[in-house]
N, C-alpha and C positions, 0 to 999 in steps of 0.2 A: 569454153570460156567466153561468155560475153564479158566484150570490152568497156571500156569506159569512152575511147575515141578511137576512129580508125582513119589516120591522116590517110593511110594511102588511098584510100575509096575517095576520096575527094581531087584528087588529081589525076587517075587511072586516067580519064575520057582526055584529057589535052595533054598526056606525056608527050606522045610521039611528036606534033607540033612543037612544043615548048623546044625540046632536045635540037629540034632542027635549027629553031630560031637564037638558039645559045650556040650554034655552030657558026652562025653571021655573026654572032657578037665575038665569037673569041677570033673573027677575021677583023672586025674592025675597031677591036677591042677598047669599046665604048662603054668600060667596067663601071665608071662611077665619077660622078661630077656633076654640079650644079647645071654645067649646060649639056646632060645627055637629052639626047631627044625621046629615046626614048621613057628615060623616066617622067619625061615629062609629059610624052603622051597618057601613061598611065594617069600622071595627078590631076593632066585634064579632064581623062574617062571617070575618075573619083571623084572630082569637084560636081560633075554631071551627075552621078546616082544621086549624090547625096544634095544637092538644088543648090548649093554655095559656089561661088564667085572664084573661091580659089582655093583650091589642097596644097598641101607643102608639104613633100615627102621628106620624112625624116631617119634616124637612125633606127628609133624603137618608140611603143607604146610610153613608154616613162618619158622620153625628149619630148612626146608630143603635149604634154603636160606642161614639162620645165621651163620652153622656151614661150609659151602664151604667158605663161608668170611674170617670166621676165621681160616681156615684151609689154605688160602695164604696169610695170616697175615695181616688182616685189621684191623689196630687200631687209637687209637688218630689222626685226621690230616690228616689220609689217606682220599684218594676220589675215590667214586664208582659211574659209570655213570650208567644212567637207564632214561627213557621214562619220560617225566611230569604228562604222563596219563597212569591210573590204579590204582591198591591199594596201600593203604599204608606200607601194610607189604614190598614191594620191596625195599622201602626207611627205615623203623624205624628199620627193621635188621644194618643198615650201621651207623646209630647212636648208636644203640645199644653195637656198638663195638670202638662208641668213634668217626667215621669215619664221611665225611661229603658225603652226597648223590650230586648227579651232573647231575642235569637235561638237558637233549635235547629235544627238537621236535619232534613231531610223523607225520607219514606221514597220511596225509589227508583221503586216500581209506582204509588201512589195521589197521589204529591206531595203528603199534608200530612204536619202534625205527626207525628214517630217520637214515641211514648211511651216509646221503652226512652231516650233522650236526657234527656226530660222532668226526673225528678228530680233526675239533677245539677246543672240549673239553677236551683233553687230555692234562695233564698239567705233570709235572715228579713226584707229591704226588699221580697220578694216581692207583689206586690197581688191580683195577677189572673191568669191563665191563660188565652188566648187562642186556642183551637183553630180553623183556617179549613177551610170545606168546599172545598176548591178544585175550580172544573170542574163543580160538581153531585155531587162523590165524597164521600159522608160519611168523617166521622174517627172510628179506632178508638175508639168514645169510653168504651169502659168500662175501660180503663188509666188515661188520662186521670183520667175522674172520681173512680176509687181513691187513685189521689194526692191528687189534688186534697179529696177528702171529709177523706181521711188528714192532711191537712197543714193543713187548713181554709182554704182561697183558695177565692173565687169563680171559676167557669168563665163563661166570656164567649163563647158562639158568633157567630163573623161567617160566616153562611150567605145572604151577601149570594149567591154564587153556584148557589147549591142549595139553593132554594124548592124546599119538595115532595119531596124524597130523603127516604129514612128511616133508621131505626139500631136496630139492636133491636125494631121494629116501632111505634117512637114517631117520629115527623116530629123532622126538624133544628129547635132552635132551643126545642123545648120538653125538652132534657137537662140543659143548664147552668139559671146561675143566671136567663140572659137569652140570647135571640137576637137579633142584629141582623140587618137583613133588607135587601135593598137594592131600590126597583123603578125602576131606572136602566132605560132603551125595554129593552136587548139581555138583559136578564134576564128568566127564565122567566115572573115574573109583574112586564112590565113597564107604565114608564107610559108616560104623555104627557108627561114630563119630567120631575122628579127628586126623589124620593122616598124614605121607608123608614119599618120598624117596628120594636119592640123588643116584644119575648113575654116573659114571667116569670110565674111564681107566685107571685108574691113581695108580699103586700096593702103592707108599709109601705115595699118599693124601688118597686112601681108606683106608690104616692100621690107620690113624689122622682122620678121621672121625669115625670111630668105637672106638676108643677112646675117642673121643668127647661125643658120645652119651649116654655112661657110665660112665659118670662122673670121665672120666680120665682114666677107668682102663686099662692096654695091657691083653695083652692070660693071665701070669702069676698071674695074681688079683691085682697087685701091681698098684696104682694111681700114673700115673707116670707124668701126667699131669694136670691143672685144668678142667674139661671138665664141664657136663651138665647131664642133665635126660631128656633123649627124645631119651626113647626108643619105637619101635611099637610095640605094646602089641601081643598076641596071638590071641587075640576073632577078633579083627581088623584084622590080617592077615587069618585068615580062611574065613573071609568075602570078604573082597579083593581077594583072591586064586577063588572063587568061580565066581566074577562079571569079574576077567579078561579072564576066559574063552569064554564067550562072548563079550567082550569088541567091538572088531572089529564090530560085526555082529550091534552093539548099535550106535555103531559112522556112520555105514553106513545107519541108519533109519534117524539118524539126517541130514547125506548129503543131504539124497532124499528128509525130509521135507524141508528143506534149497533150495533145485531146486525148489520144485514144490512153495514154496513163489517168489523168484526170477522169475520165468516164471508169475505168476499172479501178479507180481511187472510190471513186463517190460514194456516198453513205458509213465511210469508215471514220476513224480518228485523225487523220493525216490533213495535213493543211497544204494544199496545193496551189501553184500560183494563181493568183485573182489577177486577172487584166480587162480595166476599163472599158467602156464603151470607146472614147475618145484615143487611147493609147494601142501601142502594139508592144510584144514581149517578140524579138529573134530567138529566144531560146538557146543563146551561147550555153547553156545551162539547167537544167529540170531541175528544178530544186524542190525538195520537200522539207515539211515540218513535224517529226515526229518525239515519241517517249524511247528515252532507252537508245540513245543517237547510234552510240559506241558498240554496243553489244549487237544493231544490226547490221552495222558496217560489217563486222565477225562474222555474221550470219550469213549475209550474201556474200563474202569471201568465198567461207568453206564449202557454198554453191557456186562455187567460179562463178560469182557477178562482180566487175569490178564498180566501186562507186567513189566517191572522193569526198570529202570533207576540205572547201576550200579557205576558209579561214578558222582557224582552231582556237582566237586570241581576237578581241578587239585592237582597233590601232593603238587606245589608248592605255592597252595594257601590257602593250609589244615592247620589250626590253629596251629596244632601239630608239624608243621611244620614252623612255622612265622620262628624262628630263622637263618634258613637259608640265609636271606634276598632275600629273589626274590619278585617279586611284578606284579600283571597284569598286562598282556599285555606282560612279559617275553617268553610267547610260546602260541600264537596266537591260533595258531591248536589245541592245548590240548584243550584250552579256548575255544574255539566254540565247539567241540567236545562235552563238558558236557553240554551243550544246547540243543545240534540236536540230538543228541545221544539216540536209543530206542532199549530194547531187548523184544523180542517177543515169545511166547513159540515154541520150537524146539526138544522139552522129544522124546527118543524111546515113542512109543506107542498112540505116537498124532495122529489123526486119519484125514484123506485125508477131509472128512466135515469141521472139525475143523479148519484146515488149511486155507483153502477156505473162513469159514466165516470169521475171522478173518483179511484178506486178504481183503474181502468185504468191511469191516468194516473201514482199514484203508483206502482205495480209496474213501471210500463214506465221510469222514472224510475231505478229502483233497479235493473233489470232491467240496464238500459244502464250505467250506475252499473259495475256489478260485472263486464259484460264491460269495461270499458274499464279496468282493473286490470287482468286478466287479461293484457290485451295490451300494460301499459306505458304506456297513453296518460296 
């Protein structure tokens, strides 16, 4: 069986260290709290990969979203724009604060945010601006920012999925006002359970976001605020401290699997990811575009290959979401996208055979596929 992810190849090389260093901690048992040291050596080591000023380790990829929101005051009535296609956390953070989500278009090749959509959206109850890296693909983000500078709203990157891509030659997440960052296990730089951070440069939204996290409190212990409990524990940052060491060297196995599909792609029907001269793709993701989505997901099943279909529904058609009133056929591209739409395994440590067969397997798929037209079947 090829997998879809294989977490433990990702931590094999620093078990034995980790396991020693969790044996100091259940002696000085520095489990979790704003002032560990060491989680905060890690947010230091993270603020550094990524060239921002400050990390703010939080509960999970979803807090790391909710609290930047609330942190340029999204509340009742307000409106946050964001892509129709991905998850739902991008949108049920901006209800969650009362606020209404405000969907656009994604573009065709890369599945995020179109920017040429963008400004028609913007209304004056506008708050924020929500661009998602989907798959590891960065977003055009210098349209975006234009607007966005132009108009003066906060940009909110959720690069929960594309740790480590870059844009311009600056890492995701240090462009906008704030990155959210997710280390959910199947994320490039994941954990041991569930996690995230928020990046900014921002001295007096970072001092309100660590206050956020803590359920209000400043340096003095005094709750001066309403905040939250989404802080990142310790056992999570010693874990994390240890995988973003590697990190880079992880992301660059998944480029080369990502080429060497792309090259035994070439010349067929399948629509492979396109990445810019100016941009980078991590590759949390291989994603393809083909006919007949359903039927080959079956197919490389019954060949033990596993594959995933990660959004099967635009946000703006996701039950949870009726209220908002949008309705098919509102964003076309999203809507086809959850059709054609297939992720294919792309783990460090997939091995050049596997790639290959897999590869095989999808041509010989489509291969068959298209004589059987041919002949009426």
């Amino acid at each position: 069986m090829i997998q879809f992810v294989d977490i433990p190849a990702t931590h094999n090389a620093f078990l034995r260290d980790y396991f020693k260093e969790l044996q100091q901690l259940f002696t000085t048992c520095d489990f979790i709290g704003a002032s560990s040291k060491t989680a905060a050596q890690f947010e230091c080591q993270f603020a550094g990969y990524i060239g921002a000023k400050y990390a703010i380790g939080v509960a999970s990829g979803t807090d790391a979203l909710l609290l930047p929101l609330h942190a340029v005051g999204v509340g009742p009535g307000d409106e946050v724009i964001l892509p129709a296609y991905g998850f739902i956390a991008s949108a049920d953070v901006v209800v969650r604060l009362g606020g209404r989500p405000v969907f656009i278009d994604v573009d065709p090749i890369s599945y995020n945010m179109d920017p040429a959509r963008l400004e028609a959206a913007i209304t004056d109850r506008t708050k924020a601006i929500m661009p998602v890296h989907l798959f590891g693909q960065a977003c055009n983000m210098d349209p975006i920012m234009e607007i966005a500078n132009r108009r003066g709203i906060p940009v909110i990157e959720d690069v929960a999925q594309a740790c480590g891509a870059e844009y311009g030659g600056k890492k995701l997440g240090n462009i906008g006002a704030f990155g959210g960052f997710s280390f959910y296990p199947t994320k490039n730089l994941g954990g041991a359970g569930d996690g995230g951070a928020i990046t900014t440069n921002d001295d007096a939204l970072a001092e309100k976001l660590y206050k956020f996290r803590d359920h209000g409190r400043n340096k003095s212990g005094a709750f001066e605020i309403i905040g939250y409990n989404s802080r990142l524990d310790t056992i999570q940052s010693l874990y994390l401290a240890h995988k973003l060491e590697d990190l880079d060297d992880s992301i660059m196995d998944r480029i080369e699997n990502a080429r060497l599909y792309n090259q035994l792609f070439e010349g067929s029907e399948i629509v492979t990811p396109a990445v810019p001269d100016d941009m980078s793709h991590s590759f949390n993701l291989y994603t393809i575009r083909v006919r007949d989505r359903d039927r080959l997901q079956t197919f490389l099943r019954e060949k033990q290959v596993a594959t995933a279909v990660y959004y099967k529904e635009p946000m703006h058609m996701t039950p949870a979401l009726a209220g908002l009133g949008y309705k098919p056929g509102d964003f076309p591209i999203s809507e086809k996208s959850t059709s054609e739409v297939l992720q294919l395994p792309v783990y460090p440590g997939l091995k050049k055979r596997e790639i290959e067969t897999v590869a095989q397997l999808v041509l010989e798929f489509l291969n068959n596929n298209v004589a059987a037209i041919k002949l009426g079947r």
